[in-house]
VOTOR-387525 format. One record per residue (C-alpha): residue number from 1; residue in one letter; x, y, z. Coordinates in Angstrom, 2 decimals, padded with zeros to 5 digits, always signed. Example, Ala and Ser with C-alpha at 12.3 -4.5 7.8 and 13.67 -1.06 7.14 Angstrom:
// VOTOR-387525
<node gutor="1" selo="A" c1="+012.30" c2="-004.50" c3="+007.80"/>
<node gutor="2" selo="S" c1="+013.67" c2="-001.06" c3="+007.14"/>
//
This chain:
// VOTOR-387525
<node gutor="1" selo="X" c1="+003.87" c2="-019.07" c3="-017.85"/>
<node gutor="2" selo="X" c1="+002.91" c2="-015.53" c3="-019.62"/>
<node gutor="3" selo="X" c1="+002.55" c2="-012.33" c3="-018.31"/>
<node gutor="4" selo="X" c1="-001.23" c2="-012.53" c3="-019.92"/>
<node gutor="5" selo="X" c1="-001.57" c2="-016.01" c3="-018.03"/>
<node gutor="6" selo="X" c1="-000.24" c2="-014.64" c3="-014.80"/>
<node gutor="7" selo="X" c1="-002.69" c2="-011.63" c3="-014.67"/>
<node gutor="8" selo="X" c1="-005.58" c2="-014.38" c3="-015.02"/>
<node gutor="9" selo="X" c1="-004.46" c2="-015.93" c3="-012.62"/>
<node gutor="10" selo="X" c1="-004.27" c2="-013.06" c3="-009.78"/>
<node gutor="11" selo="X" c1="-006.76" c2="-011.01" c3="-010.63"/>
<node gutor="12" selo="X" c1="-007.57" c2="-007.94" c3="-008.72"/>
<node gutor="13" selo="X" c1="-010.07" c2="-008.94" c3="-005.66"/>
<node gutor="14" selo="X" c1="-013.16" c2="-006.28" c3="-005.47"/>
<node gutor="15" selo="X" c1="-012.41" c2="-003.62" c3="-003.55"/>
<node gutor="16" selo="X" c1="-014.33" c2="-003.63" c3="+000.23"/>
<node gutor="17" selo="X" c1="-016.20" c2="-001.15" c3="+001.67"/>
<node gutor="18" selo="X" c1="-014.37" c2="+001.84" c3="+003.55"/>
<node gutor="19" selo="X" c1="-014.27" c2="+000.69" c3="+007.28"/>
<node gutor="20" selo="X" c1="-016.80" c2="+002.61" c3="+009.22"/>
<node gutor="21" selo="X" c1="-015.08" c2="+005.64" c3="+011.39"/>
<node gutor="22" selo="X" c1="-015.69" c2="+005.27" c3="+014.98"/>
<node gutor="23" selo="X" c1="-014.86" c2="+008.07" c3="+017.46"/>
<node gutor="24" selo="X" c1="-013.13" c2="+007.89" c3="+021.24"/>
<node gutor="25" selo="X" c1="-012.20" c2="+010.06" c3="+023.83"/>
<node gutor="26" selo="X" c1="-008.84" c2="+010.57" c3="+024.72"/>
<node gutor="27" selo="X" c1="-007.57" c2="+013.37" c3="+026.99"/>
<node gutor="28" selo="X" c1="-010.42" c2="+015.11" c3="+026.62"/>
<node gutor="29" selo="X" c1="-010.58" c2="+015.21" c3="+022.97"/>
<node gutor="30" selo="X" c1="-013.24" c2="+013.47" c3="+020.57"/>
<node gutor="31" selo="X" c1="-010.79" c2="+011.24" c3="+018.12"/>
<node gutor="32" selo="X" c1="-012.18" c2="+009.65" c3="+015.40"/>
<node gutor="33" selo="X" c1="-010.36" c2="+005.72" c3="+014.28"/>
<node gutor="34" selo="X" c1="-010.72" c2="+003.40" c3="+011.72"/>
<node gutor="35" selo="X" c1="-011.20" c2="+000.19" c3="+013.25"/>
<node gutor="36" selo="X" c1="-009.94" c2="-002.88" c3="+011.21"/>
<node gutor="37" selo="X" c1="-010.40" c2="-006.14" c3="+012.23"/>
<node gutor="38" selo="X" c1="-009.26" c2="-009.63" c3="+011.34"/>
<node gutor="39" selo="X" c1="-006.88" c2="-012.38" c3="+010.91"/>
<node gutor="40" selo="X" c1="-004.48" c2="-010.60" c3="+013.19"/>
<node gutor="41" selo="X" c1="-002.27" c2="-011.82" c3="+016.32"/>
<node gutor="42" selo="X" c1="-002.39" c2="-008.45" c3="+018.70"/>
<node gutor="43" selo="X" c1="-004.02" c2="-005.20" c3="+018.73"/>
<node gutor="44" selo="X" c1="-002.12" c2="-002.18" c3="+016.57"/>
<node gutor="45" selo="X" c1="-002.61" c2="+001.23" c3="+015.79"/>
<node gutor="46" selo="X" c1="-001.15" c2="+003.11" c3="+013.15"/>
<node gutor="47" selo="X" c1="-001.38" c2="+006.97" c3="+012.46"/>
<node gutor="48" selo="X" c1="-000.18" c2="+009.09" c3="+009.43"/>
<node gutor="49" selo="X" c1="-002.31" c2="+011.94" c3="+007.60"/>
<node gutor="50" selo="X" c1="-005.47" c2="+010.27" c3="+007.46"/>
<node gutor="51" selo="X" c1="-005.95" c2="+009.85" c3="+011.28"/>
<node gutor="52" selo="X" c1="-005.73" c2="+007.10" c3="+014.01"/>
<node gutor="53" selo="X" c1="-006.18" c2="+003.16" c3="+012.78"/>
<node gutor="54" selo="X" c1="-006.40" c2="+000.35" c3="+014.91"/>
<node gutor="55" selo="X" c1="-005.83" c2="-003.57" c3="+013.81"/>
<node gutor="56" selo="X" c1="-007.75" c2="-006.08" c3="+015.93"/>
<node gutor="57" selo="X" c1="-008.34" c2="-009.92" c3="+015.99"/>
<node gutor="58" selo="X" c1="-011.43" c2="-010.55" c3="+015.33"/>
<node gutor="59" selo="X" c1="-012.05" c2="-011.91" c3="+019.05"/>
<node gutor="60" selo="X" c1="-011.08" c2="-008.92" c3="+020.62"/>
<node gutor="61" selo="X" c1="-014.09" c2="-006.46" c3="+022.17"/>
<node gutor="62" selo="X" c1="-014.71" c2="-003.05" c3="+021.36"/>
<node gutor="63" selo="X" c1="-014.67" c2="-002.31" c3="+024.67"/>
<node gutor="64" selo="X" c1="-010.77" c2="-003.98" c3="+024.82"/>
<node gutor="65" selo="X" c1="-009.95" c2="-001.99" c3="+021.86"/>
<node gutor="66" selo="X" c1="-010.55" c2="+001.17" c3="+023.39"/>
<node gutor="67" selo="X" c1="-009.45" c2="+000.52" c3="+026.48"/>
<node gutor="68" selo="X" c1="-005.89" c2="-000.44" c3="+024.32"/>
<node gutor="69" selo="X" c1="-006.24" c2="+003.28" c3="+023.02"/>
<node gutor="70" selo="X" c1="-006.74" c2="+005.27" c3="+025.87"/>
<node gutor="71" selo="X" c1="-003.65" c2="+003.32" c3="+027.32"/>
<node gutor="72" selo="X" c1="-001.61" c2="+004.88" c3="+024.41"/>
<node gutor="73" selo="X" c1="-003.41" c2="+008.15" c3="+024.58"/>
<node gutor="74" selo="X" c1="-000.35" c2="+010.68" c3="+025.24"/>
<node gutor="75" selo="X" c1="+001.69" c2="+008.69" c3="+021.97"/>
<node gutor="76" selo="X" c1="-001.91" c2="+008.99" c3="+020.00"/>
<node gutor="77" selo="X" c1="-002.38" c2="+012.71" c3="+020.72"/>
<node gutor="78" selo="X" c1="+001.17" c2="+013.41" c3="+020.51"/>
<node gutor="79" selo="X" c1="+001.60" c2="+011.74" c3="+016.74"/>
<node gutor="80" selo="X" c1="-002.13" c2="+013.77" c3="+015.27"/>
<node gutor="81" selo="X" c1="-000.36" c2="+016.94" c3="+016.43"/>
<node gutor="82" selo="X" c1="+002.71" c2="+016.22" c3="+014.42"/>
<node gutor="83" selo="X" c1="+001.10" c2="+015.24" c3="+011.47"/>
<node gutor="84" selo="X" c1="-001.67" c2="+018.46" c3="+011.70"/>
<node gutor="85" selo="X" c1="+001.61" c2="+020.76" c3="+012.19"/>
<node gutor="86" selo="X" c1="+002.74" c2="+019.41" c3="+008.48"/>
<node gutor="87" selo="X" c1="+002.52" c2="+022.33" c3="+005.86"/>
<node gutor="88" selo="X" c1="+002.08" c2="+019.63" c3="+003.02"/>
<node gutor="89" selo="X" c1="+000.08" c2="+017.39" c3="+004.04"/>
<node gutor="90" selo="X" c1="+000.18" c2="+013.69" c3="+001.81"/>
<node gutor="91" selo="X" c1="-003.84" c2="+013.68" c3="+001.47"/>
<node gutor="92" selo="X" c1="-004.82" c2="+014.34" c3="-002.19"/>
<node gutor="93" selo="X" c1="-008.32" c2="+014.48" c3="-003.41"/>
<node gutor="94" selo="X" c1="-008.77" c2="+013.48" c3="-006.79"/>
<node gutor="95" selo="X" c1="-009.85" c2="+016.01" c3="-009.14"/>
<node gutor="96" selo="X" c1="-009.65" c2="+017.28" c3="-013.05"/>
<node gutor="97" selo="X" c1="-005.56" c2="+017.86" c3="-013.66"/>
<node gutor="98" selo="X" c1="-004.26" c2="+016.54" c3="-010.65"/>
<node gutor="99" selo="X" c1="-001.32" c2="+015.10" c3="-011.30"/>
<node gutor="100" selo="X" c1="+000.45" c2="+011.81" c3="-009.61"/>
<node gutor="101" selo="X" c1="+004.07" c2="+010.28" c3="-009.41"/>
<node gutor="102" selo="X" c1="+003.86" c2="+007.12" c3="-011.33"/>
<node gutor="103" selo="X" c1="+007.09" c2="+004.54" c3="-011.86"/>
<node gutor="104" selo="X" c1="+009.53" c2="+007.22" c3="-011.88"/>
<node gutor="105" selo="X" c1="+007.64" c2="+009.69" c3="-013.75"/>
<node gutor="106" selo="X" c1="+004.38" c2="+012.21" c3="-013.38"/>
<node gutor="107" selo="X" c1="+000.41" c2="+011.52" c3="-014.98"/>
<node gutor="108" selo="X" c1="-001.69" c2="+013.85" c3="-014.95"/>
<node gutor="109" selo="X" c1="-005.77" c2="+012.82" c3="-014.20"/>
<node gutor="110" selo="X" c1="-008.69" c2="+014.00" c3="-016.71"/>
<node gutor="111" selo="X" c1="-012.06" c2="+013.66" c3="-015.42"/>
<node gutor="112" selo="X" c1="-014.76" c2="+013.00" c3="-018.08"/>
<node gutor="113" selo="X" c1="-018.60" c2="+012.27" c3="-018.02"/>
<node gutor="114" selo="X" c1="-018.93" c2="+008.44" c3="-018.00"/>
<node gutor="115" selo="X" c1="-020.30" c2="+005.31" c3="-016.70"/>
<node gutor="116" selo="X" c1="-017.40" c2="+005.27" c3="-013.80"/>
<node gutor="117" selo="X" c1="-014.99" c2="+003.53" c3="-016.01"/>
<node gutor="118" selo="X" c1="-011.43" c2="+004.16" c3="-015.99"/>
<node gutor="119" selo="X" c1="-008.48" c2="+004.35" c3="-019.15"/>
<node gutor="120" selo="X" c1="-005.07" c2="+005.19" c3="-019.55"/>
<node gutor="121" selo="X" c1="-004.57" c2="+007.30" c3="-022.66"/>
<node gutor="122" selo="X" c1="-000.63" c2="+007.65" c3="-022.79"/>
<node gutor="123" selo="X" c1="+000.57" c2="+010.09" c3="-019.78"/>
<node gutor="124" selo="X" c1="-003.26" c2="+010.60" c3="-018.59"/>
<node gutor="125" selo="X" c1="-005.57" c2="+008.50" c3="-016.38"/>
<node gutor="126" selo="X" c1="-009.03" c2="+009.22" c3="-017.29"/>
<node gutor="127" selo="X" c1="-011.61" c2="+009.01" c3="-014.93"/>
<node gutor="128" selo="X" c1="-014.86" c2="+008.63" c3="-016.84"/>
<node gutor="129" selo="X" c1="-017.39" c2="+009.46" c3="-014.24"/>
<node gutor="130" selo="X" c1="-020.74" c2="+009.71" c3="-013.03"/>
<node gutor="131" selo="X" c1="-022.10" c2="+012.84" c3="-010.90"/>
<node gutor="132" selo="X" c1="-021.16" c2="+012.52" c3="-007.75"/>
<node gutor="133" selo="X" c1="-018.93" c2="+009.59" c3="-008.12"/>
<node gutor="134" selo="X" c1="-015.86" c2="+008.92" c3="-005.88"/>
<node gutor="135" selo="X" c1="-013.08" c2="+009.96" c3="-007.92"/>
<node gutor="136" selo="X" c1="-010.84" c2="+008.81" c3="-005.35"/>
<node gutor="137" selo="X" c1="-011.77" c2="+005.42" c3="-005.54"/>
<node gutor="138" selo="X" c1="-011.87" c2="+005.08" c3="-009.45"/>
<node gutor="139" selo="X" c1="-008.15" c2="+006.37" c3="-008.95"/>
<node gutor="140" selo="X" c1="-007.00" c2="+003.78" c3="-006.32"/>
<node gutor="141" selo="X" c1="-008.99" c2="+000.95" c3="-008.89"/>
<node gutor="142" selo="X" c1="-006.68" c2="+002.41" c3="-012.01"/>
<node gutor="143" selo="X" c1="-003.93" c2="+002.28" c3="-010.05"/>
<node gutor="144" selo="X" c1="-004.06" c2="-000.69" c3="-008.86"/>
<node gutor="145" selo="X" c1="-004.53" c2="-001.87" c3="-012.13"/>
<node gutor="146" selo="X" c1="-001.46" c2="-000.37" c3="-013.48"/>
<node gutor="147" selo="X" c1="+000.58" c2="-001.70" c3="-010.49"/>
<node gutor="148" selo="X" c1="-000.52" c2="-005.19" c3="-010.45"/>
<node gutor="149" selo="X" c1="+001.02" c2="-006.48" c3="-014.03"/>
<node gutor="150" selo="X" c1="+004.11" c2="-004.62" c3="-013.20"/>
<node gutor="151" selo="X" c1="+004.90" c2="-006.35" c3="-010.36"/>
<node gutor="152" selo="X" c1="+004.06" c2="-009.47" c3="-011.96"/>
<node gutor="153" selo="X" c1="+006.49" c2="-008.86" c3="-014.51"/>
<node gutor="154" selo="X" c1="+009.18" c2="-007.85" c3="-012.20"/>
<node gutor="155" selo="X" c1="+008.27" c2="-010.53" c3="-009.88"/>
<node gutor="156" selo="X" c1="+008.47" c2="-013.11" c3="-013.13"/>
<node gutor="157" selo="X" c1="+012.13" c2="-011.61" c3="-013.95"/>
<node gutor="158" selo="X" c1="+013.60" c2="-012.02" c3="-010.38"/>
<node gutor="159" selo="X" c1="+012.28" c2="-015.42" c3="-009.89"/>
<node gutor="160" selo="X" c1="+013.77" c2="-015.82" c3="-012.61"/>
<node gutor="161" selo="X" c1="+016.84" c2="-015.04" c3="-011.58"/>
<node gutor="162" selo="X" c1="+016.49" c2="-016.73" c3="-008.31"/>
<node gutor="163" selo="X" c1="+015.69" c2="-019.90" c3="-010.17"/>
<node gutor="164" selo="X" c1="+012.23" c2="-020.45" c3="-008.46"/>
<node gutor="165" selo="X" c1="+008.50" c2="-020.52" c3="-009.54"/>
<node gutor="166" selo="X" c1="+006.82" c2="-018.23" c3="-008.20"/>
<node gutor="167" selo="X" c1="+003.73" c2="-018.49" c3="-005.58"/>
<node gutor="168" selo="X" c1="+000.34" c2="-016.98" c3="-005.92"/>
<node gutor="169" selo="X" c1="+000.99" c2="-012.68" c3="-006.19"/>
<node gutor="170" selo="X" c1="-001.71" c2="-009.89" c3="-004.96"/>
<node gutor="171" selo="X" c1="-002.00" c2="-006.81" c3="-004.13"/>
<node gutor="172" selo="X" c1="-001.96" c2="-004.84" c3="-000.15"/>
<node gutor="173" selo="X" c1="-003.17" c2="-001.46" c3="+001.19"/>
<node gutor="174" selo="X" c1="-001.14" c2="-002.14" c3="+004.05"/>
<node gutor="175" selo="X" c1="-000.16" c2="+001.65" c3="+005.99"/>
<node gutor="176" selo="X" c1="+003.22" c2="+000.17" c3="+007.17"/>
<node gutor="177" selo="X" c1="+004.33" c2="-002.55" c3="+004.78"/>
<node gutor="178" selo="X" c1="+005.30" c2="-002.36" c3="+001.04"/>
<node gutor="179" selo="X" c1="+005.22" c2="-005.99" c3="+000.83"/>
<node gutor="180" selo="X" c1="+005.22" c2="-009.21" c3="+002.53"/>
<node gutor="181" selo="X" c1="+005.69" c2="-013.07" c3="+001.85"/>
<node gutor="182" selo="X" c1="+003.71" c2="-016.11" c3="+002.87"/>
<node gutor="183" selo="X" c1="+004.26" c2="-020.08" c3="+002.61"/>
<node gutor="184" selo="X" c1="+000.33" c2="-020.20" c3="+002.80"/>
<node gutor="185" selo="X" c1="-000.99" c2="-016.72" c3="+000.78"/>
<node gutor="186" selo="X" c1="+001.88" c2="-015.98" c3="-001.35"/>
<node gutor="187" selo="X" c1="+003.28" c2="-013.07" c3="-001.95"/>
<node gutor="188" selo="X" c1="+001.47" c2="-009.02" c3="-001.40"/>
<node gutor="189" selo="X" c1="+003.26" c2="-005.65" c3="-002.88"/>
<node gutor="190" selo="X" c1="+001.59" c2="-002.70" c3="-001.50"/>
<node gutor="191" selo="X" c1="+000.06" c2="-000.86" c3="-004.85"/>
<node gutor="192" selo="X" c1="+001.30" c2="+002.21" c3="-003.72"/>
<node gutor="193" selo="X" c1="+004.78" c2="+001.00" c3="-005.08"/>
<node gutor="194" selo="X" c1="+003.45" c2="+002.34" c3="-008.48"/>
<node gutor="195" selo="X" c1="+004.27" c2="+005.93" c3="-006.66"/>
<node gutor="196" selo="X" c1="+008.00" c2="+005.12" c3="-006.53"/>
<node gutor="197" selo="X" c1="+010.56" c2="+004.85" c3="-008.94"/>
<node gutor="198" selo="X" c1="+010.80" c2="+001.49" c3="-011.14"/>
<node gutor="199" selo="X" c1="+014.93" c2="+000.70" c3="-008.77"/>
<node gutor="200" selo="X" c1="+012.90" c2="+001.01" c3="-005.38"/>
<node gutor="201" selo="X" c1="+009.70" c2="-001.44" c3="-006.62"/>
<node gutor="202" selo="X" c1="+012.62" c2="-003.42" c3="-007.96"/>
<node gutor="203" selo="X" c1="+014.25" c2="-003.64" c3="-004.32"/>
<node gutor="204" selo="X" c1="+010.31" c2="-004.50" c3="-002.74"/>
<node gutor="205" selo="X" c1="+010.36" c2="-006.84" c3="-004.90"/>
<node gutor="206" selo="X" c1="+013.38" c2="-008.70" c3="-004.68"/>
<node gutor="207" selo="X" c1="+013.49" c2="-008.74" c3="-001.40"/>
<node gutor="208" selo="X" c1="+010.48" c2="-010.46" c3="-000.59"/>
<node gutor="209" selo="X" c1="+011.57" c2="-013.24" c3="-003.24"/>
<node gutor="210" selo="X" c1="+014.35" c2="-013.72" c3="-001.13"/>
<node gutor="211" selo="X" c1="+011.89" c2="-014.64" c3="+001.45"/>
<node gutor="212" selo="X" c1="+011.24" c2="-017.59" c3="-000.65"/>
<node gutor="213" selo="X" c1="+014.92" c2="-019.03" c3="+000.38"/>
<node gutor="214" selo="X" c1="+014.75" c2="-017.28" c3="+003.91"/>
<node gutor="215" selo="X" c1="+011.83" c2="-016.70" c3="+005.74"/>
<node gutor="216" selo="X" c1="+013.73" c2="-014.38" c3="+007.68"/>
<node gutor="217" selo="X" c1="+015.85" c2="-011.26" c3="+008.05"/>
<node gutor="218" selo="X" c1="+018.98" c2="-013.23" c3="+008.78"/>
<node gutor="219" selo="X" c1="+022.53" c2="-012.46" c3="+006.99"/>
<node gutor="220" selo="X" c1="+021.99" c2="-015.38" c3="+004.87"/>
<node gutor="221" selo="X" c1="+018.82" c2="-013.80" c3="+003.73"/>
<node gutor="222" selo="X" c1="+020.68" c2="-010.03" c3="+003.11"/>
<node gutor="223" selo="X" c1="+023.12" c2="-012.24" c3="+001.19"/>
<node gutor="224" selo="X" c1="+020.33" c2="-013.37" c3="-001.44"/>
<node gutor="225" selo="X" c1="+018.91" c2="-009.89" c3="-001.62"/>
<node gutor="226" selo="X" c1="+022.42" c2="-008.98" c3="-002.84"/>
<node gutor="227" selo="X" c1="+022.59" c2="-011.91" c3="-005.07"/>
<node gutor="228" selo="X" c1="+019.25" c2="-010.25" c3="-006.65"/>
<node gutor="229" selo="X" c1="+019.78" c2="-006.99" c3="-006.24"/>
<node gutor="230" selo="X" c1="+023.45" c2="-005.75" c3="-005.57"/>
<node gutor="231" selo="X" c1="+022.41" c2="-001.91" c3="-004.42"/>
<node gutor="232" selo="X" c1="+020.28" c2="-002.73" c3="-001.92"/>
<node gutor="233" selo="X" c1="+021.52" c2="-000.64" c3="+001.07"/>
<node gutor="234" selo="X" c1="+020.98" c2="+002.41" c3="-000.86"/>
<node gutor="235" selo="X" c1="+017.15" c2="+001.35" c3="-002.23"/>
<node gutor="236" selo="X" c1="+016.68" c2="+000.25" c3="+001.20"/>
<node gutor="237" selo="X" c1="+017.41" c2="+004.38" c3="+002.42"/>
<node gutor="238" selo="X" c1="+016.25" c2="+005.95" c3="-000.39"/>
<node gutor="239" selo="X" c1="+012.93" c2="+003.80" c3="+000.08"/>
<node gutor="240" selo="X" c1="+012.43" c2="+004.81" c3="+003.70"/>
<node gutor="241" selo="X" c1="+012.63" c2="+008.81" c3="+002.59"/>
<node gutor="242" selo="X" c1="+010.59" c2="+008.71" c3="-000.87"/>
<node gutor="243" selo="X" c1="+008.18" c2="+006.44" c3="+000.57"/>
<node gutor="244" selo="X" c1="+007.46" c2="+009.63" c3="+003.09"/>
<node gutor="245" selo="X" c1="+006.46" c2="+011.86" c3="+000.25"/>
<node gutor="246" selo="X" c1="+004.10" c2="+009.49" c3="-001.99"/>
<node gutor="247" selo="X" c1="+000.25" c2="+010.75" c3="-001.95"/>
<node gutor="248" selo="X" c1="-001.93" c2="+009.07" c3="-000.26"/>
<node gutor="249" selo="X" c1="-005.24" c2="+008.82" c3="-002.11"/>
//
């Protein structure tokens, strides 16, 4: 099957509405969460520099939810303070000639008047948009864009390798994955992968084909990362610093 045909075939879902933020108190201080809820086994919460996010099943109660958070509030109001102590923080607002880390090298963004449309004129992503458009979010859709026939392509060329077709492929947002792989849904890169360098997608990548043989973390499953990709202890640390410092739009 072609790249072209591939694309058809997993094209990019619509992008959801932004959760709604909710706000809790914790210690004595007003802290406002993301709540997401869904096809999930336990409750979770996740902080970086956007603030406090919390995974939920879908039968789980607000009132549960919370109660889940203020149990963890010294760890919650421990981990905001670290990450409003950070002189650089990883939050970037879009704007005219900011400038991204893309595959290994650096765009630059133009903004333009425009129907919210976005292009990708050599080293620039322009952002054709509309008065008071989200530029942020015509970024993340351009992106995502770019990312998703790359790692189709390198997906094609390690199943390739590993002598396998390969299952349905689509794109994540997760906050603590950069990928994952599923008997039932296939396989998900996180699209901010198209921050990194082209060897440390290559190493997301191959390892979660490798899933495909083991559908584990077992040393039989390290041994067919190597088969795929020999360097992988170094991706593997190199991934867990660079992936510290990519923006998070």
């Amino acid at each position: 099957m072609s790249i072209a045909e591939q694309l058809d075939l997993f094209k990019l879902p619509v992008v959801a509405p932004s959760p709604k933020t909710r706000h809790l108190l914790l210690g004595g201080q007003i802290v406002p969460y993301v709540l997401r809820q869904g096809r999930r086994r336990r409750l979770a919460m996740t902080i970086d520099e956007r603030g406090l996010s919390i995974g939920a099943p879908h039968h789980i109660t607000l009132a549960d939810i919370e109660a889940f958070a203020r149990s963890h509030a010294e760890w919650v109001l421990a981990k905001l303070a670290e990450y409003a102590r950070r002189a650089t923080p990883r939050q970037l607002a879009i704007r005219h000639g900011t400038r991204l880390p893309l595959l290994g090298g650096e765009i630059e963004v133009r903004v333009e008047n425009g129907a919210n449309r976005v292009a990708w004129h050599g080293d620039a992503l322009v952002l054709q948009a509309r008065p008071g458009a989200d530029l942020d979010q015509l970024a993340r859709r351009a992106l995502q864009r770019r990312a998703l026939p790359h790692f189709v392509e390198r997906a094609g060329h390690y199943g390739a390798r590993l002598g396998r077709s390969l299952p349905p492929i689509a794109l994540s947002s997760a906050r603590t994955r950069w990928g994952s792989c599923s008997q039932a849904s296939g396989i998900r890169f996180n699209w901010r992968l198209i921050h990194l360098p082209t060897h440390l997608v290559d190493y997301v990548v191959a390892h979660e084909l490798a899933h495909l043989v083991e559908m584990n973390h077992s040393p039989r499953f390290w041994a067919e990362v190597g088969r795929l990709f020999p360097d992988w202890h170094a991706a593997r640390a190199e991934l867990k610093v660079r992936g510290r410092e990519i923006p998070l739009i």
